[in-house]
C-alpha positions as CSV (number, residue, x, y, z in Angstrom):
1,X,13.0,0.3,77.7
2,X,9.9,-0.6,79.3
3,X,9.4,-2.3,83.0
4,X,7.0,-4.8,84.0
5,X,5.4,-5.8,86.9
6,X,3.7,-8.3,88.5
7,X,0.4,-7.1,88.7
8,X,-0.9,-9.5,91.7
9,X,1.9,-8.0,94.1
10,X,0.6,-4.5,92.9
11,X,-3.0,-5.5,94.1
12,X,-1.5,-6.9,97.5
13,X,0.3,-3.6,98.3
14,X,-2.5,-1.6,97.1
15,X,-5.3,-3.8,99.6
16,X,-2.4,-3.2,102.4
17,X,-2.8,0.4,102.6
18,X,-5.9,0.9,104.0
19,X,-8.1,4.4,103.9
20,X,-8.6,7.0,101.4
21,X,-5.8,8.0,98.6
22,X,-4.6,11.4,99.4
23,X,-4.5,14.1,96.4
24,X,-7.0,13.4,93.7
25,X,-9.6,12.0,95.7
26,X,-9.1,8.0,94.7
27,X,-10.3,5.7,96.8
28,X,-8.8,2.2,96.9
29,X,-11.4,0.5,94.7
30,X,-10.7,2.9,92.0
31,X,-7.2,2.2,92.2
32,X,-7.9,-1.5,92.3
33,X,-9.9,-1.0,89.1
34,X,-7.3,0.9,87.1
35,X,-4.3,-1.8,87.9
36,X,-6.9,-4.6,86.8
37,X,-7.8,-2.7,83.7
38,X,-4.0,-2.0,82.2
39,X,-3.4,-4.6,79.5
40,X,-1.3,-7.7,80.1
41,X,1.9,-8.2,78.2
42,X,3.6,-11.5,76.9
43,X,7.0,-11.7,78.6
44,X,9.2,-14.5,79.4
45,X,12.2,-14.2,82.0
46,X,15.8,-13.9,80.4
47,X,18.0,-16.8,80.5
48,X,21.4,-16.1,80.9
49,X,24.1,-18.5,79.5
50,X,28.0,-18.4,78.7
51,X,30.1,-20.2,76.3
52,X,32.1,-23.2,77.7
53,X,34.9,-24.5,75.6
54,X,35.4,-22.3,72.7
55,X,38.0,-23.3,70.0
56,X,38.5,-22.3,66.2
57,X,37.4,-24.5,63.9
58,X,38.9,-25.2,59.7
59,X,36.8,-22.4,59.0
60,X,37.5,-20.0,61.4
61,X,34.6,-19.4,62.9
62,X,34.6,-19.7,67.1
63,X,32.5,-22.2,68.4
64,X,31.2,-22.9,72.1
65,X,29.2,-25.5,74.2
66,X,26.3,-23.5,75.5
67,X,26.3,-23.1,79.3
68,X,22.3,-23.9,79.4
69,X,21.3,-26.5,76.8
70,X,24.8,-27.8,76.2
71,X,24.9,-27.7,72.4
72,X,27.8,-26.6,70.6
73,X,27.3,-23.8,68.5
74,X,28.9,-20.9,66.9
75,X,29.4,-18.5,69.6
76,X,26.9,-15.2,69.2
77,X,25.3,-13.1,71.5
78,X,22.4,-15.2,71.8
79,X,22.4,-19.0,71.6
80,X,20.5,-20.3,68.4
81,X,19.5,-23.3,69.8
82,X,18.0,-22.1,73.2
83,X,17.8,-18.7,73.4
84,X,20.0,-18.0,76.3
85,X,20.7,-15.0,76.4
86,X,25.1,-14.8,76.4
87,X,26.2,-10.9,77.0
């Protein structure tokens, strides 16, 4: 699975080391340019939820009030109306 980062707090740990990069012969405005040049990505953060109340209805399926938006829906990993996130 990929990892992101937050590409500001890369540049402010990059402009607090000061000097020369060791090894390949980088200096710090070449690593400045390469962090700005890697593409962006759309991510959102995870919201994490639980089911609250969960009984069996006539049909047998489980239902649940979502922790997060507070509808009652049939219980599944994820809720359906918000999102959240409920492993």
């Amino acid at each position: 699975m990929a990892e992101y980062i937050d590409r500001d707090a890369l540049l402010a740990e990059a402009k607090r080391i000061s000097g020369p990069m060791t090894g390949d012969g980088w200096d710090n405005w070449g690593v400045y340019a390469l962090i700005n040049r890697q593409p962006a990505v759309d991510v959102r953060p995870v919201v994490r939820g639980r089911w609250l109340h969960k009984e069996t209805t006539d049909h047998f399926h489980v239902v649940g009030q979502c922790s997060v938006c507070k509808e009652r829906k049939r219980i599944d990993n994820f809720c359906p109306n918000c999102g959240a996130d409920m492993r």
